[in-house]
C-alpha positions as CSV (number, residue, x, y, z in Angstrom):
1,X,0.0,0.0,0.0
2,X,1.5,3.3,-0.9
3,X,1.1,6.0,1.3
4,X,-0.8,9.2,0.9
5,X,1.0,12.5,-0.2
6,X,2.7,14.6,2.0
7,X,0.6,17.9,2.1
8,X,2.3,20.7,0.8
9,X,4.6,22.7,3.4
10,X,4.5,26.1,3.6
11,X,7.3,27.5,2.8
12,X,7.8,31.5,4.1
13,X,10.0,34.2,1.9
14,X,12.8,33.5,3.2
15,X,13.0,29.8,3.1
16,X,11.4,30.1,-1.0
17,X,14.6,32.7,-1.8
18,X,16.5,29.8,-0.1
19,X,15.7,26.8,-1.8
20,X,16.0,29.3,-5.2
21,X,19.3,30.0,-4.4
22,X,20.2,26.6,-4.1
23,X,18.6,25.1,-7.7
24,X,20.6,28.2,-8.8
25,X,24.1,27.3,-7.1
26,X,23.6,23.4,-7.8
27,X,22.1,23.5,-11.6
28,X,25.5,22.9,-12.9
29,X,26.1,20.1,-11.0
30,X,23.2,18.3,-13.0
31,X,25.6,16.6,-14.9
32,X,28.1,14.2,-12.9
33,X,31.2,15.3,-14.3
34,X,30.5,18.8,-13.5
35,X,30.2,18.0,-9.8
36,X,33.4,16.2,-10.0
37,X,35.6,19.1,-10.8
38,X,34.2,21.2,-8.2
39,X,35.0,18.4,-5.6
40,X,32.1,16.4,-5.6
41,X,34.1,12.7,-6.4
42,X,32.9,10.1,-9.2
43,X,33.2,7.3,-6.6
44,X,30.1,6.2,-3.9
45,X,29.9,3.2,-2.4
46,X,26.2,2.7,-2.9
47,X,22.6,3.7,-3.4
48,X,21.0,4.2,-0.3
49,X,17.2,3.5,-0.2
50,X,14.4,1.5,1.7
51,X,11.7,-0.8,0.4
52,X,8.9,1.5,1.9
53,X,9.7,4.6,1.7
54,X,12.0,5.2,-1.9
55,X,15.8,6.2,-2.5
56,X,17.9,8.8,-1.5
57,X,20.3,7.9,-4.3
58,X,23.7,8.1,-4.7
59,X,25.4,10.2,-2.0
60,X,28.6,12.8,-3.7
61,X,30.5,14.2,-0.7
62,X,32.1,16.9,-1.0
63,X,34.8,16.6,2.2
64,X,36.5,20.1,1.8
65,X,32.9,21.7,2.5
66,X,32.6,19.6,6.0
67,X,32.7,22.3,8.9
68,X,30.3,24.2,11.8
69,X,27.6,25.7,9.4
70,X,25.8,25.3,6.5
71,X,26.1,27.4,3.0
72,X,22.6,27.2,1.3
73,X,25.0,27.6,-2.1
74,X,27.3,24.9,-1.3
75,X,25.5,21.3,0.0
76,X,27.8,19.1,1.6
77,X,26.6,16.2,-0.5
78,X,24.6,16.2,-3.8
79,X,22.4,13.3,-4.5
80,X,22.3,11.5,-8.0
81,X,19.9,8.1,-9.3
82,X,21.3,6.3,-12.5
83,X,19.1,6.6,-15.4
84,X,18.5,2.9,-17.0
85,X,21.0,4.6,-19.7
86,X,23.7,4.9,-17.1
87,X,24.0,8.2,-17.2
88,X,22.9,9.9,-13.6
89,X,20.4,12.3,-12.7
90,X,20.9,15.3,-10.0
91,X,17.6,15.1,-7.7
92,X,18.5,17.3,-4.6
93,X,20.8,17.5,-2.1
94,X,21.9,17.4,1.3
95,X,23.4,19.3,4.1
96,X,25.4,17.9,7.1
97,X,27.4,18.8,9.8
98,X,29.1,16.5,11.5
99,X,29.0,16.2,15.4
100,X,32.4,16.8,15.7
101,X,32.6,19.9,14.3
102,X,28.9,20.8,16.2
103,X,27.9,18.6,19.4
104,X,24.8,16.4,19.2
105,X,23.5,17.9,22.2
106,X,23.8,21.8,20.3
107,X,20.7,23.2,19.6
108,X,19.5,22.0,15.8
109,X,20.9,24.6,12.7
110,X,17.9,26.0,10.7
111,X,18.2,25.3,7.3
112,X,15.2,26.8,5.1
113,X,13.2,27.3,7.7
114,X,13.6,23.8,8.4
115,X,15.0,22.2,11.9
116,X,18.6,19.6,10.5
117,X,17.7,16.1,12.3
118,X,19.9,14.7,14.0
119,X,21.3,10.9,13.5
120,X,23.5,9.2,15.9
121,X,24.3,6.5,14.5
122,X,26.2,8.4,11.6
123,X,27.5,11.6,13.8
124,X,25.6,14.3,12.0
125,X,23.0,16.7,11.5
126,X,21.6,16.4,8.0
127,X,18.5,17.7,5.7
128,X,17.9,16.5,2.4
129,X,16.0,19.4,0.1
130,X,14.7,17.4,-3.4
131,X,15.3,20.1,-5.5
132,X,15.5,18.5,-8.6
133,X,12.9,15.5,-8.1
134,X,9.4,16.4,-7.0
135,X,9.0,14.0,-4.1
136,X,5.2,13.1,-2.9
137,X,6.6,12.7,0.8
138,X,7.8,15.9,0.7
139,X,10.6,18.6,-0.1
140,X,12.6,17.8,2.9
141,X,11.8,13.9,2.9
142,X,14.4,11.7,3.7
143,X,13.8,9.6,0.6
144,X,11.5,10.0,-2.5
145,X,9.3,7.0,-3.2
146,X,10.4,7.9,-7.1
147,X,14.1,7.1,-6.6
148,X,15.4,3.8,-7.1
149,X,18.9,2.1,-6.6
């Protein structure tokens, strides 16, 4: 049984510019190789995704962007699915920061008007933003029921 659609979330001004900025600061990066020189490496080790829920895709990180904060023009990780062609597909992106560099127990960043979540079992904050994918679950879903591995 699928689930329902996520409802729409409201999204104010100032998260709207946001997530703008960042199809405008990532739309080069729709193309693999693209991502690559600016950082973002070929290599991942797989597809991450869950029989319920969808994919996230394939996870590019870029290391030298790992620090305290977030930059809404630079994502720490952009996400990817391979088209049946082979060729991959941009379809959002996600920020982290890592508990070492930001305790666990630090109050949560704001990232278009969104709280990060928190997982302790990989030491981070994170948010994924699907700008490139509409996702039924919604725009800051964990996975989008459309994205296979």
């Amino acid at each position: 049984m699928n689930a329902a659609p996520a409802p729409p979330i409201a999204l104010d001004a100032g998260a709207e510019r946001d997530v703008a900025r960042a199809r405008v600061a990532t739309a080069s990066f729709r193309t693999l190789d693209s991502a690559a020189v600016a950082g973002y490496p070929r290599e991942v080790r797989a597809c991450l995704s869950d029989p319920a829920q969808g994919g996230m895709g394939f996870h590019h990180l870029n290391r030298a962007l790992l620090d305290d904060k977030v930059d809404i023009e630079r994502p720490e990780i952009l996400l990817y699915s391979r088209t049946a062609s082979g060729e991959y597909h941009l379809n959002g992106v996600e920020y982290i920061v890592l508990y070492s560099a930001r305790s666990r127990d630090a109050q949560p960043l704001m990232v278009m008007g969104q709280q990060m979540k928190r997982s302790d079992s990989l030491k981070i904050w994170y948010l994924h933003v699907w700008l490139w994918e509409p996702n039924s679950s919604g725009l800051f879903a964990d996975y989008n029921p459309v994205v296979k591995c």
